[in-house]
C-alpha positions in Angstrom: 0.0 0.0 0.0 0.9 3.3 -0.8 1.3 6.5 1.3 -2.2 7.7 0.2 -5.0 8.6 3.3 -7.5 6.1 3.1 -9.6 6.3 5.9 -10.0 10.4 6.0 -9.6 12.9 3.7 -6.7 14.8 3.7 -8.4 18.4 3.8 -10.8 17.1 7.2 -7.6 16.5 9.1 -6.4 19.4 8.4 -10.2 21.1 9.6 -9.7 19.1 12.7 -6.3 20.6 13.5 -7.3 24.2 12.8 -10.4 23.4 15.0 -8.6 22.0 18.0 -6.3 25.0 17.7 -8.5 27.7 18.2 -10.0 26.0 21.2 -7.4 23.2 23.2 -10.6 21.8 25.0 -11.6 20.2 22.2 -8.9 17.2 22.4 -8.7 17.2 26.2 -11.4 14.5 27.3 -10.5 15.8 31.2 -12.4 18.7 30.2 -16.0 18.2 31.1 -19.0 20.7 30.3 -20.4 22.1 33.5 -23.9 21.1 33.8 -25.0 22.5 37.1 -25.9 26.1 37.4 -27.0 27.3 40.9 -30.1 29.2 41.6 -30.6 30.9 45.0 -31.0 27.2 46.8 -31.1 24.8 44.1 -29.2 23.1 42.3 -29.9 22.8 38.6 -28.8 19.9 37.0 -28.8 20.1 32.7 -30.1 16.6 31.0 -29.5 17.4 27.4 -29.2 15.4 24.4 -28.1 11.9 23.9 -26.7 10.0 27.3 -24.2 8.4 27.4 -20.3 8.7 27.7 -18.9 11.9 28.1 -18.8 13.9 24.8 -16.2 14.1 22.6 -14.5 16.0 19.5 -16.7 14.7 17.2 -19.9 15.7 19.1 -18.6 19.0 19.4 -17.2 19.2 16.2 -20.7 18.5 15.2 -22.7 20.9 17.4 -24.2 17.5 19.0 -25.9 18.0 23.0 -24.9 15.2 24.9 -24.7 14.4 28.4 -22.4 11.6 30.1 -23.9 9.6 33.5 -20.7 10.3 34.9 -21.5 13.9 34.7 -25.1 14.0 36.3 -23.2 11.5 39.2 -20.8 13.9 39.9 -23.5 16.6 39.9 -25.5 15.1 42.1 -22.9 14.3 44.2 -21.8 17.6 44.7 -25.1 19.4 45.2 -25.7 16.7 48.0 -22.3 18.1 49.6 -23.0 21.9 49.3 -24.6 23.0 52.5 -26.0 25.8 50.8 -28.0 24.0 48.5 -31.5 22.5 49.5 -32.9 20.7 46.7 -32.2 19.4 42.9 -33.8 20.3 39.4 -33.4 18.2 36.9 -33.7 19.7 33.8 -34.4 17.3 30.9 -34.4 17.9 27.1 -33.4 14.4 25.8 -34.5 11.9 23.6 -32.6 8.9 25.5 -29.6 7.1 25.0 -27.1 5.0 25.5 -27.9 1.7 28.2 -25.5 1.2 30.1 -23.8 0.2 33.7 -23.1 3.9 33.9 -27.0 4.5 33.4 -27.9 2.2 36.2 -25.3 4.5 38.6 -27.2 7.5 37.6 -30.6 6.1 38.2 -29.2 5.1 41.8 -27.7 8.2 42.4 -30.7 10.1 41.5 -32.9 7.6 43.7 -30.4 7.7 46.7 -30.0 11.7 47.1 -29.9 13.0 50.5 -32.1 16.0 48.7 -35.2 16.3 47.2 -34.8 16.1 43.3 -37.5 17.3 40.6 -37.9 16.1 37.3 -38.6 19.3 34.9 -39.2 17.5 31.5 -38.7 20.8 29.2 -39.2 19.4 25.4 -38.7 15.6 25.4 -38.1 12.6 28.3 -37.7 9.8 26.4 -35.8 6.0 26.8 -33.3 6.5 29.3 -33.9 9.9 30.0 -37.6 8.4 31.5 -35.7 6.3 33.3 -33.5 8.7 35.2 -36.9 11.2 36.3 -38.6 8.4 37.0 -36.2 8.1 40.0 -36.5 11.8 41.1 -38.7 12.3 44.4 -41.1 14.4 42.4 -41.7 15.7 38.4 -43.4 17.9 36.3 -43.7 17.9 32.7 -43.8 21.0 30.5 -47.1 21.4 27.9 -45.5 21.7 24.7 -47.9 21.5 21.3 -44.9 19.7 19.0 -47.0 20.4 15.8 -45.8 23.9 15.7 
């Protein structure tokens, strides 16, 4: 075989390194997108997009919302540490996603929290995104009319 690229064009290589050079986050897979925002005494918790494992260059690359398990575990963790904070929103916008061992932690972790969590289905709750509200100590689900 030749010297010849023949799994990826030459030219999206070279997109992918002027990407990853204008913002270094994109190739560090330490980096994780903060999904808690704070709000007086709660703790808001953002469910967006596919679940799953912790997004990558190509989802961002992409302009693709995910959230990993590992991320809304380590959320919940933290709000459940924070003396200041009372309770937990969840706020979910997700179609479902990936089953998984990871999934099952979240679930538990949602279901185990020293503080009251609520489920705030904003667009859609789907697959395993059901799963994880279903585990919340209360929910409520927005009216949306998806025809418009």
């Amino acid at each position: 075989m030749n010297n010849t690229v023949w799994a990826i064009d030459e030219s999206n290589i070279t997109l992918a390194k002027e990407i990853s050079a204008v913002d270094k986050t994109l190739l560090d897979t330490n980096v994780k997108t903060n999904i808690v925002t704070v709000q007086g005494n709660t703790a808001i918790i953002a469910i967006k997009g596919t679940l799953g494992f912790t997004p990558n260059l190509i989802h961002k690359i992409m302009g693709v919302t995910a959230t990993s398990y590992e991320d809304i575990i380590q959320a919940i963790e933290l709000a459940n540490t924070d003396d200041e904070i009372e309770q937990i929103a969840l706020d979910i916008s997700s179609g479902g996603g990936a089953v998984s061992d990871s999934l099952w932690s979240a679930s538990d972790a949602i279901y185990a929290s020293k503080k009251p969590i609520t489920a705030y289905a904003t667009n859609y709750c789907c697959s395993a995104a059901y799963l994880l509200a279903s585990q919340a100590s209360g929910g409520i689900v927005a009216r949306h009319d998806l025809t418009n």
